[in-house]
C-alpha positions in Angstrom: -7.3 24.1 -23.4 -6.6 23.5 -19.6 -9.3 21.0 -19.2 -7.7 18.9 -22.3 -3.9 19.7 -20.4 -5.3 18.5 -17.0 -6.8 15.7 -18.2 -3.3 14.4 -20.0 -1.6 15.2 -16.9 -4.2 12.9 -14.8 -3.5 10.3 -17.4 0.2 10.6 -17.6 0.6 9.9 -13.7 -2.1 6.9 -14.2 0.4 5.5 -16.7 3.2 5.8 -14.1 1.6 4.3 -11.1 0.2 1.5 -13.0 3.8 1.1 -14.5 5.6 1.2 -11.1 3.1 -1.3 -9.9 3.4 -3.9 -12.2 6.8 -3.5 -12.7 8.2 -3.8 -9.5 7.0 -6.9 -8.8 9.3 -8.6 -11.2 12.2 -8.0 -10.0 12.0 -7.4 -6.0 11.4 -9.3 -3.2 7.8 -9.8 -1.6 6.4 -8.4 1.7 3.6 -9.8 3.7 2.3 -7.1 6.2 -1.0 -7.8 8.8 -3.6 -5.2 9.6 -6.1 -5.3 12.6 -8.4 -2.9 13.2 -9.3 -4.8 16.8 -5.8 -5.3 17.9 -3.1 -3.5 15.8 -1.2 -0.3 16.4 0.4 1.8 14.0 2.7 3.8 16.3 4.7 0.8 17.8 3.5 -1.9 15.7 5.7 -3.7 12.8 2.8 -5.5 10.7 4.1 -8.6 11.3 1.3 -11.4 12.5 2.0 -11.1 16.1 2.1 -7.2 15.9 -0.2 -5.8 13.0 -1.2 -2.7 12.1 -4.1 -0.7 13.3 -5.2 1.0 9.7 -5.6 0.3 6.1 -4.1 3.7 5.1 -1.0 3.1 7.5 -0.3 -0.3 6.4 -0.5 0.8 2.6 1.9 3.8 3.0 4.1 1.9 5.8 4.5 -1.0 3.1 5.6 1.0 0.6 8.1 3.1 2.1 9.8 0.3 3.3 10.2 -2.6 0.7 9.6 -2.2 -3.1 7.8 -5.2 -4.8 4.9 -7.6 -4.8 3.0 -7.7 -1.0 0.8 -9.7 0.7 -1.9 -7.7 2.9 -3.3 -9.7 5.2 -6.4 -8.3 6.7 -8.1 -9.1 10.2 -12.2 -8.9 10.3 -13.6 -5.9 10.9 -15.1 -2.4 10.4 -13.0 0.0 8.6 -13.4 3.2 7.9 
């Protein structure tokens, strides 16, 4: 009985990210956000081209916080981990 629960709860918050990301999208505005692993920061940094990010995980979360809708991740070579 608590598996079958857990496994509708798992599913139920599925449904509701999924929902918020492809809703969104069609009614905000987009964001394109930069990350470099070389050369970003993600203490003083805005994602912008001439100041990216440092991290992946920053950059998702940063992105959004910030601005809800559609985005554009542009991502520098390199090794992330």
């Amino acid at each position: 009985m608590i598996r079958i629960r857990e496994t509708a709860l798992a599913f139920f918050f599925l449904s509701v990210v999924l929902c918020l990301l492809l809703c969104n999208g069609a009614f905000a505005s987009a964001g394109t956000y930069y990350v470099d692993i070389n050369n970003g920061d993600d203490v003083n940094n805005a994602g912008t081209a001439a100041a990216p990010w440092k991290t992946l995980h920053y950059s998702l979360c940063d992105a959004i916080s910030t601005t809800v809708g559609s985005y554009t991740l542009h991502v520098a070579a390199g090794t992330y981990s």
